[in-house]
PADO-981638 format. One record per residue: residue in three letters; x negated, y negated, z of N, C-alpha, C in turn. Coordinates in steps of 0.02 Angstrom, whole numbers, m for minus. Layout:
<atom><resn>ALA</resn><n_px>X</n_px><n_py>Y</n_py><n_pz>Z</n_pz><ca_px>X</ca_px><ca_py>Y</ca_py><ca_pz>Z</ca_pz><c_px>X</c_px><c_py>Y</c_py><c_pz>Z</c_pz></atom>
...
# end
This chain:
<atom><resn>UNK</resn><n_px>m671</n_px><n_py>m198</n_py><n_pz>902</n_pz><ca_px>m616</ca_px><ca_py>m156</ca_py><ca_pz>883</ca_pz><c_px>m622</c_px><c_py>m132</c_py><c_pz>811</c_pz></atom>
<atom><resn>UNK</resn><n_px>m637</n_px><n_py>m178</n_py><n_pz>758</n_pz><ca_px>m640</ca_px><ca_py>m155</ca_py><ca_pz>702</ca_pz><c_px>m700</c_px><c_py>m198</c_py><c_pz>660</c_pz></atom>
<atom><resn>UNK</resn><n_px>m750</n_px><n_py>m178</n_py><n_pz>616</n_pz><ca_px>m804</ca_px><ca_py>m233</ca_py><ca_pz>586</ca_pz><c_px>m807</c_px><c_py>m214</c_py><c_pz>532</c_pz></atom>
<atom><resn>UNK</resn><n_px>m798</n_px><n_py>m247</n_py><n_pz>482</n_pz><ca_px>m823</ca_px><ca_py>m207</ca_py><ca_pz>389</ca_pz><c_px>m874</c_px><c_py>m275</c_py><c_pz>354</c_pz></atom>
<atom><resn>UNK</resn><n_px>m932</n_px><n_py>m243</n_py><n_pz>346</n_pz><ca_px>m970</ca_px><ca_py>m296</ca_py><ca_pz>318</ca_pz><c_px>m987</c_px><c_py>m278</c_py><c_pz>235</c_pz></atom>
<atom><resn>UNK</resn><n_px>m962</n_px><n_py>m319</n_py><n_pz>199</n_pz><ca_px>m977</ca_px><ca_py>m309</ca_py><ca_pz>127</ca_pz><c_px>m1035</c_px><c_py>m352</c_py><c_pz>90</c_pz></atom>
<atom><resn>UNK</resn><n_px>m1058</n_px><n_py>m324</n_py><n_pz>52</n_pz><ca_px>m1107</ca_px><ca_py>m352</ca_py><ca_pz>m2</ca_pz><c_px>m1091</c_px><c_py>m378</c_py><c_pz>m69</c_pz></atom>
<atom><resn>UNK</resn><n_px>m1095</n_px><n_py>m396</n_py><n_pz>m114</n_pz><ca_px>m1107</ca_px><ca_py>m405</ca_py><ca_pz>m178</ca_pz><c_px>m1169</c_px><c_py>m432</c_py><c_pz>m201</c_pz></atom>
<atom><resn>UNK</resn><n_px>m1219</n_px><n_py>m406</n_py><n_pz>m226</n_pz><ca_px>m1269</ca_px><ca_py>m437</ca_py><ca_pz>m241</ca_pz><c_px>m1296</c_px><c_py>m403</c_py><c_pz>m335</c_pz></atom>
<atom><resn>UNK</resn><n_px>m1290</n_px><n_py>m484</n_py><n_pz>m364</n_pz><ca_px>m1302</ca_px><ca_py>m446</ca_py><ca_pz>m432</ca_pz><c_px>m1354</c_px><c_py>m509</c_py><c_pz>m460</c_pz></atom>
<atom><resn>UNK</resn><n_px>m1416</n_px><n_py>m463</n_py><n_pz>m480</n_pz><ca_px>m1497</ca_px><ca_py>m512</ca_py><ca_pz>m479</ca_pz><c_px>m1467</c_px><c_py>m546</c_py><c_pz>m566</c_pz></atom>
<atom><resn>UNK</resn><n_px>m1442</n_px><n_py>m515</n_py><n_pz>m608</n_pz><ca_px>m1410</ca_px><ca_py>m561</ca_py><ca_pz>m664</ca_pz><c_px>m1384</c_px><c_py>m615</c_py><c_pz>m677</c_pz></atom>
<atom><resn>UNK</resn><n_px>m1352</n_px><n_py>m614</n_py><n_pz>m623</n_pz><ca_px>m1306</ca_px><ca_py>m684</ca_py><ca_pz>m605</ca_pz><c_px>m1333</c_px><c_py>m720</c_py><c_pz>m541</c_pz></atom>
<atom><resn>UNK</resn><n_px>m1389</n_px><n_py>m701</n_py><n_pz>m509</n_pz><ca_px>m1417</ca_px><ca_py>m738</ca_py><ca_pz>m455</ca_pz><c_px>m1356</c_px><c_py>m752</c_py><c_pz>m400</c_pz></atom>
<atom><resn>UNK</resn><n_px>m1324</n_px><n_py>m679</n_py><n_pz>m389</n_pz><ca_px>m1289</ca_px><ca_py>m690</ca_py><ca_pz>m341</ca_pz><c_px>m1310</c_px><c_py>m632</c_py><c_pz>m290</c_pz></atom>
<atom><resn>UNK</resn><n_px>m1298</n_px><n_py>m653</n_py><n_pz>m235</n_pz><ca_px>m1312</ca_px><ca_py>m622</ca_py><ca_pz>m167</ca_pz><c_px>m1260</c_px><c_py>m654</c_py><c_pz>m93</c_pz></atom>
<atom><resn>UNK</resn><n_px>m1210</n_px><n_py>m623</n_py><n_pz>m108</n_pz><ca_px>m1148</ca_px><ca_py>m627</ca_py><ca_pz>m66</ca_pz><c_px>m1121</c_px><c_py>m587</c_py><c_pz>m15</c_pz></atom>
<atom><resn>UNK</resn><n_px>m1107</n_px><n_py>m622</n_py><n_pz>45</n_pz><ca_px>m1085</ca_px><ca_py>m569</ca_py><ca_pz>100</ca_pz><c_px>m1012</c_px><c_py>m587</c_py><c_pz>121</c_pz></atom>
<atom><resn>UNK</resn><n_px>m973</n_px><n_py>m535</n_py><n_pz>147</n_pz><ca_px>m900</ca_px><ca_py>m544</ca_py><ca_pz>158</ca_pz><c_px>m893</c_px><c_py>m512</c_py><c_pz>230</c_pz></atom>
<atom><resn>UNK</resn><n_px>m876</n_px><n_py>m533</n_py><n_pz>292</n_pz><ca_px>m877</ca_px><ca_py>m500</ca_py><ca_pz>367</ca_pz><c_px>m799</c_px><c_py>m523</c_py><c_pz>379</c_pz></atom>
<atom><resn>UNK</resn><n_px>m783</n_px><n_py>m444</n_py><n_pz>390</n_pz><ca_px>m714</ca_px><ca_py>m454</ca_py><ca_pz>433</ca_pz><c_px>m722</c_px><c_py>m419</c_py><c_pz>486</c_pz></atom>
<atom><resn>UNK</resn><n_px>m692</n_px><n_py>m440</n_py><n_pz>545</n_pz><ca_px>m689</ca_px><ca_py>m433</ca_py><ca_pz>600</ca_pz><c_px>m602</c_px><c_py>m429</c_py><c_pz>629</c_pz></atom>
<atom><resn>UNK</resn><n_px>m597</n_px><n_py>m393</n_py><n_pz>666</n_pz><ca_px>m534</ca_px><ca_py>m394</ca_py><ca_pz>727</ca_pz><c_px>m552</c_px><c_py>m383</c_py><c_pz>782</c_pz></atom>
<atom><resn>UNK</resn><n_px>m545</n_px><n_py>m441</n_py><n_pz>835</n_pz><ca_px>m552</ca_px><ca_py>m415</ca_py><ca_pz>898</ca_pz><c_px>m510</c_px><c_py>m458</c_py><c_pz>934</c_pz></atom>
<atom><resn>UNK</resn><n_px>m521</n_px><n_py>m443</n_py><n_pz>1012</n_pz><ca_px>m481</ca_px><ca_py>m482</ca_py><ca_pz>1070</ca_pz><c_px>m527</c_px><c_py>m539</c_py><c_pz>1095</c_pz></atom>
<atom><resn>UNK</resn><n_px>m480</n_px><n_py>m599</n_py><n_pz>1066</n_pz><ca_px>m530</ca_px><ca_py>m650</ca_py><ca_pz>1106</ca_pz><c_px>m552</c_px><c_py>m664</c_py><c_pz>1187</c_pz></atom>
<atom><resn>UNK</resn><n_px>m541</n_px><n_py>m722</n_py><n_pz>1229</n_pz><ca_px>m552</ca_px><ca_py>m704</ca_py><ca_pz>1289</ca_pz><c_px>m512</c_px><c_py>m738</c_py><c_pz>1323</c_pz></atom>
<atom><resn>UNK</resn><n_px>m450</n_px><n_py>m744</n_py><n_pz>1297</n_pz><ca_px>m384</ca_px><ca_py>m752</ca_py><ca_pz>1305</ca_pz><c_px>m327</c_px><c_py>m695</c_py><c_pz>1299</c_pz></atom>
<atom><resn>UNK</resn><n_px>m372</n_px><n_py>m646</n_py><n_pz>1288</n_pz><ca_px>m318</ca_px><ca_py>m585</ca_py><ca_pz>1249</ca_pz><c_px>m289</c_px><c_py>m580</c_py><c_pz>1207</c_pz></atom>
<atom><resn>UNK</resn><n_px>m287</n_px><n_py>m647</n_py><n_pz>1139</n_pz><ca_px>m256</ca_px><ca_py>m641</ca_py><ca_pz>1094</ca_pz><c_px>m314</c_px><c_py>m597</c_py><c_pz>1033</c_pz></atom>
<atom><resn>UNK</resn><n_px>m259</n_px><n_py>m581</n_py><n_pz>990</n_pz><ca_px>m297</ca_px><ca_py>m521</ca_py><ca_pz>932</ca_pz><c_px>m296</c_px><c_py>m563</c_py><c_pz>888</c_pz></atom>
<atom><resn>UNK</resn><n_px>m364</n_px><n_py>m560</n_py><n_pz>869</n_pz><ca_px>m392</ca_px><ca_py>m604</ca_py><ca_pz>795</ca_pz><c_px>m438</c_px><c_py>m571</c_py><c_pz>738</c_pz></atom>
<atom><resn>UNK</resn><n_px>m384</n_px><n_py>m607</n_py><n_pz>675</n_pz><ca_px>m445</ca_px><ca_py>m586</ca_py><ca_pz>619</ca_pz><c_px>m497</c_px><c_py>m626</c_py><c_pz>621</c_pz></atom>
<atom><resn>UNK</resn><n_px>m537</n_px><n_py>m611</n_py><n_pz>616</n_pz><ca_px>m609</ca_px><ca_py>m655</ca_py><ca_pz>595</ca_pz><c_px>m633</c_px><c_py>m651</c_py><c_pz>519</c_pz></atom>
<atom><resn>UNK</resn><n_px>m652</n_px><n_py>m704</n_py><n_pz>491</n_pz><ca_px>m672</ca_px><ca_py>m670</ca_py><ca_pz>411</ca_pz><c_px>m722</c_px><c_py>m741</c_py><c_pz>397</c_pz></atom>
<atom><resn>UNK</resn><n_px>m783</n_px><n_py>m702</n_py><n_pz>378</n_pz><ca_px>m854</ca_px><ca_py>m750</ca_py><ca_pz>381</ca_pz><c_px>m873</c_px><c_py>m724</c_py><c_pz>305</c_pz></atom>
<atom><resn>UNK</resn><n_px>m895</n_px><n_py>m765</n_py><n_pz>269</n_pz><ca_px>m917</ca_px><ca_py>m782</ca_py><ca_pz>194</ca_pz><c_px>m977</c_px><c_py>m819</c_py><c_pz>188</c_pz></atom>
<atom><resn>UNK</resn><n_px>m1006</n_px><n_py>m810</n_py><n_pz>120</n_pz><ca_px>m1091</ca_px><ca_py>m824</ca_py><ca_pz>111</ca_pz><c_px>m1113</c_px><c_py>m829</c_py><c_pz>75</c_pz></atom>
<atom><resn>UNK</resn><n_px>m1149</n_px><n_py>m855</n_py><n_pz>54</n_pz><ca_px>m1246</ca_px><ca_py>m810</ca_py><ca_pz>32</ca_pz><c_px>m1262</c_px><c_py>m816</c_py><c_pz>87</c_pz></atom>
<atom><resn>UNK</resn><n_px>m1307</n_px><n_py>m734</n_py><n_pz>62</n_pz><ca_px>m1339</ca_px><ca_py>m685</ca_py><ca_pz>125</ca_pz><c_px>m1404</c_px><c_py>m733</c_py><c_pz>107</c_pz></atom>
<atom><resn>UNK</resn><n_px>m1423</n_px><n_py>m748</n_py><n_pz>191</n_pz><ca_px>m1463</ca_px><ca_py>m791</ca_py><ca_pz>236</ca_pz><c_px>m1452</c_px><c_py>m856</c_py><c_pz>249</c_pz></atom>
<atom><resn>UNK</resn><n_px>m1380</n_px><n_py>m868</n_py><n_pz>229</n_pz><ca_px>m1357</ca_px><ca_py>m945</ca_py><ca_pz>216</ca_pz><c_px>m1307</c_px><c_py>m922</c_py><c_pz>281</c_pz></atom>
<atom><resn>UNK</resn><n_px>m1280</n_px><n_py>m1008</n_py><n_pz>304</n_pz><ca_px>m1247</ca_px><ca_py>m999</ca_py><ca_pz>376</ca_pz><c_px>m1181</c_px><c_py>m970</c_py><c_pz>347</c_pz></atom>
<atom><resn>UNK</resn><n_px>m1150</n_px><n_py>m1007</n_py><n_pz>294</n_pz><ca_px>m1069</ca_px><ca_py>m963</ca_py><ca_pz>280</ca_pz><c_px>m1039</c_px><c_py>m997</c_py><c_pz>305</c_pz></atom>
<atom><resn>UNK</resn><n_px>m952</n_px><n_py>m977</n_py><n_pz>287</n_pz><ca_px>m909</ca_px><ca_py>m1028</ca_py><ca_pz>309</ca_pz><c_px>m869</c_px><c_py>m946</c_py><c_pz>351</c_pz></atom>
<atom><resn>UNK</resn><n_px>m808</n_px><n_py>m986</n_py><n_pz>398</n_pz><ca_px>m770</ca_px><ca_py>m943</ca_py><ca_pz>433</ca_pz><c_px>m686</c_px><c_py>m948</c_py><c_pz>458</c_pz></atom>
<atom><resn>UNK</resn><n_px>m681</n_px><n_py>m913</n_py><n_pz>452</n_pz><ca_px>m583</ca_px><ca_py>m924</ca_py><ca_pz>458</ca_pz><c_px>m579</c_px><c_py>m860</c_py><c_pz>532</c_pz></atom>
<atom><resn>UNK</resn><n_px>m531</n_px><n_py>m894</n_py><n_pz>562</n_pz><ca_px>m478</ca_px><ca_py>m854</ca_py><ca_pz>625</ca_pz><c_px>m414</c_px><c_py>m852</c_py><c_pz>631</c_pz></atom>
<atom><resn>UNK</resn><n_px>m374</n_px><n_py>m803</n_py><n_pz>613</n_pz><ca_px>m311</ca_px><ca_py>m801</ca_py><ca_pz>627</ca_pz><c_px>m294</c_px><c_py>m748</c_py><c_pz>665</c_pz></atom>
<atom><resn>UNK</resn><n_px>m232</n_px><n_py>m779</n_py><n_pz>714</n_pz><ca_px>m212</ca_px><ca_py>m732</ca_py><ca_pz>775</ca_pz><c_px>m149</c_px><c_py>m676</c_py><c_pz>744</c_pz></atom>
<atom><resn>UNK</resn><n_px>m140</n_px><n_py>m647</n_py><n_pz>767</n_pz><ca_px>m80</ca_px><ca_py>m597</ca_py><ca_pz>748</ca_pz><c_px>m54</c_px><c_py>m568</c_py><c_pz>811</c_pz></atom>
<atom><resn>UNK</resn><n_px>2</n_px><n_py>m539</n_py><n_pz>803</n_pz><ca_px>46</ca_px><ca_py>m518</ca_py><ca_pz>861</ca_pz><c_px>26</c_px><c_py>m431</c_py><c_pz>887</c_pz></atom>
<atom><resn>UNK</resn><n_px>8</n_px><n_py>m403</n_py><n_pz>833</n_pz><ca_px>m24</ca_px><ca_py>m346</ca_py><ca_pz>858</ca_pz><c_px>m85</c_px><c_py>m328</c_py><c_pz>843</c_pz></atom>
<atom><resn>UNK</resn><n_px>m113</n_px><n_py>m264</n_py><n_pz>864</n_pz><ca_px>m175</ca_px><ca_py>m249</ca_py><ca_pz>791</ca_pz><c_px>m157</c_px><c_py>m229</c_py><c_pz>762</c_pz></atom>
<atom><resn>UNK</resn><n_px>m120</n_px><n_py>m199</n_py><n_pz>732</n_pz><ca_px>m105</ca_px><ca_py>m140</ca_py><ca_pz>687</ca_pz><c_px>m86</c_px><c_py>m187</c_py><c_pz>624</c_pz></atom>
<atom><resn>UNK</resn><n_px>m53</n_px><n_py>m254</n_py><n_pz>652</n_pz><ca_px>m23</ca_px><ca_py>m311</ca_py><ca_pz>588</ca_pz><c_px>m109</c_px><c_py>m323</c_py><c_pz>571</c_pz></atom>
<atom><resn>UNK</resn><n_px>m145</n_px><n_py>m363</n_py><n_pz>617</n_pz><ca_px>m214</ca_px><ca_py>m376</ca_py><ca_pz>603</ca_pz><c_px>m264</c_px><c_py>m321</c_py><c_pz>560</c_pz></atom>
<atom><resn>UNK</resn><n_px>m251</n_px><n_py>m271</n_py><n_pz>589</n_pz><ca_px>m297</ca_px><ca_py>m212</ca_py><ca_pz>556</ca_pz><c_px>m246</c_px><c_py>m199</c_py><c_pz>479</c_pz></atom>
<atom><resn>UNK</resn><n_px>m192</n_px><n_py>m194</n_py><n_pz>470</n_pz><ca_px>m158</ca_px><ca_py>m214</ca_py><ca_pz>406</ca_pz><c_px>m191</c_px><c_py>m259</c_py><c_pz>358</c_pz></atom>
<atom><resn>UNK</resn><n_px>m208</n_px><n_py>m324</n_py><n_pz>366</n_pz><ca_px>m193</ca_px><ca_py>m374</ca_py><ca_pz>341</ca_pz><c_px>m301</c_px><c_py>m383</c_py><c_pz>326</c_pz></atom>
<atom><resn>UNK</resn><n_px>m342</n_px><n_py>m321</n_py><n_pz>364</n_pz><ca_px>m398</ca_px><ca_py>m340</ca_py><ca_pz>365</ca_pz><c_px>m419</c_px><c_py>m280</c_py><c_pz>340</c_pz></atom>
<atom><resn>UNK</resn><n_px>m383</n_px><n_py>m228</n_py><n_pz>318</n_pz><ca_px>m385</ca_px><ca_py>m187</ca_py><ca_pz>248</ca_pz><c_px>m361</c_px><c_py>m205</c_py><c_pz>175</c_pz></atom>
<atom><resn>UNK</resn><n_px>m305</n_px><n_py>m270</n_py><n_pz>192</n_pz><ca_px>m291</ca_px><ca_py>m283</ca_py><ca_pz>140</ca_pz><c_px>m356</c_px><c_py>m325</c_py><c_pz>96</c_pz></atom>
<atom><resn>UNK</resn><n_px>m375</n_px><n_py>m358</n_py><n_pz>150</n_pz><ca_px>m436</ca_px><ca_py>m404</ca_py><ca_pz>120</ca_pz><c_px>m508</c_px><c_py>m356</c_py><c_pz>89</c_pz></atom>
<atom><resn>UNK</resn><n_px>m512</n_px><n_py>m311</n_py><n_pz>135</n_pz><ca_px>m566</ca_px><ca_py>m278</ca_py><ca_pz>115</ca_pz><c_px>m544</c_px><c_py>m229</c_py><c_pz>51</c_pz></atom>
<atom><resn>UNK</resn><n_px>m486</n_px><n_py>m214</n_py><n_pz>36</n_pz><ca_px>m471</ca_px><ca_py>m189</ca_py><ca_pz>m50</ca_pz><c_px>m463</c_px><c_py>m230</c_py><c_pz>m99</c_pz></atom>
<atom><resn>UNK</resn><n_px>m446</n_px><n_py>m300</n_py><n_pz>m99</n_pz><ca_px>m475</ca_px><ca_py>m374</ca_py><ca_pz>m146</ca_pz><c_px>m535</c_px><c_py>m363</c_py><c_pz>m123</c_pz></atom>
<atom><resn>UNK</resn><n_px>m572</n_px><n_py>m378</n_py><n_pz>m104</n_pz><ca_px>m621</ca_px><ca_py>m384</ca_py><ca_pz>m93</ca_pz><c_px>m677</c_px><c_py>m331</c_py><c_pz>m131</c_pz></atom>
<atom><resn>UNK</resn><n_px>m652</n_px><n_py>m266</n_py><n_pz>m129</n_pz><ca_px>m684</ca_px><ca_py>m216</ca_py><ca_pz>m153</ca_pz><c_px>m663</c_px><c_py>m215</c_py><c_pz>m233</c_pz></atom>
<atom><resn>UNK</resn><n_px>m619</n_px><n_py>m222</n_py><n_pz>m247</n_pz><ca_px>m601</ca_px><ca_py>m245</ca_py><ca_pz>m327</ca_pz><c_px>m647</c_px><c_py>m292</c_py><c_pz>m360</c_pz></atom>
<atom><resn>UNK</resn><n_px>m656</n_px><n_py>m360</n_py><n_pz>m316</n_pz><ca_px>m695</ca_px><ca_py>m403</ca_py><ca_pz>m360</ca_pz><c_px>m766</c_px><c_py>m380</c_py><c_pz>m338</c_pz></atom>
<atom><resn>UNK</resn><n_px>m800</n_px><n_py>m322</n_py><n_pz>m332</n_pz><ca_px>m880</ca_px><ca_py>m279</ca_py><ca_pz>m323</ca_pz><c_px>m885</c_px><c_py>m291</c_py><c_pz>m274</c_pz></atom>
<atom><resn>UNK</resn><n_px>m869</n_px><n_py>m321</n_py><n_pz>m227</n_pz><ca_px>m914</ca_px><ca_py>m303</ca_py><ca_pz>m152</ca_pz><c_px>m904</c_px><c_py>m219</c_py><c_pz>m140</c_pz></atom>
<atom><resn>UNK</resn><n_px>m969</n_px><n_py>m214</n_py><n_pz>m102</n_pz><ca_px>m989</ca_px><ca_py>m120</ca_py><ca_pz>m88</ca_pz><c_px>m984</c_px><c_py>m152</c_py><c_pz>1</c_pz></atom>
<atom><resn>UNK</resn><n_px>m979</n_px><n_py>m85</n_py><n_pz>23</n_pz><ca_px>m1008</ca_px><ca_py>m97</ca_py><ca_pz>104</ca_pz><c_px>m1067</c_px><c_py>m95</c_py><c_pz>121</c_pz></atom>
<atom><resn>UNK</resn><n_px>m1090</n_px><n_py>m127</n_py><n_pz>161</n_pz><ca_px>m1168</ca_px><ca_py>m159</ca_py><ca_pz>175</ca_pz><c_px>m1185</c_px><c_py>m75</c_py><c_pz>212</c_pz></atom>
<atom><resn>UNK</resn><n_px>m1244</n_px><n_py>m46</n_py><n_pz>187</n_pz><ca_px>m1282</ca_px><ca_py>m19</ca_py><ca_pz>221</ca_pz><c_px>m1321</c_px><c_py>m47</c_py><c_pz>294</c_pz></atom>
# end
């Protein structure tokens, strides 16, 4: 339904960071954010929360991706 994968990678600070949000329908039918964190080639950690619509979900998974874009993450080519 919806995927935004972000980067931050800065060779100064020996950082190389990934940010994945996701919304979709699980296989229960409920609507979930998904949001997976990293270093890129490292497994990462992951969070799921359900919401009552998408539109709250797709809300709440723009909100993350504009923090997100504040503290330098770009979108992953």
């Amino acid at each position: 339904m919806f995927l935004q994968l972000l980067h931050r990678i800065d060779p100064d600070l020996h950082m190389a960071r990934y940010y994945r949000v996701e919304v979709s329908r699980d296989l229960f039918g409920v609507i979930t954010l998904e949001r997976r964190w990293g270093r890129i080639g490292g497994r990462g950690q992951s969070c799921r929360v359900a919401y009552p619509t998408i539109d709250h979900a797709q809300e709440a998974a723009l909100k993350l991706i504009r923090t997100k874009a504040r503290r330098g993450y770009c979108p992953a080519m």
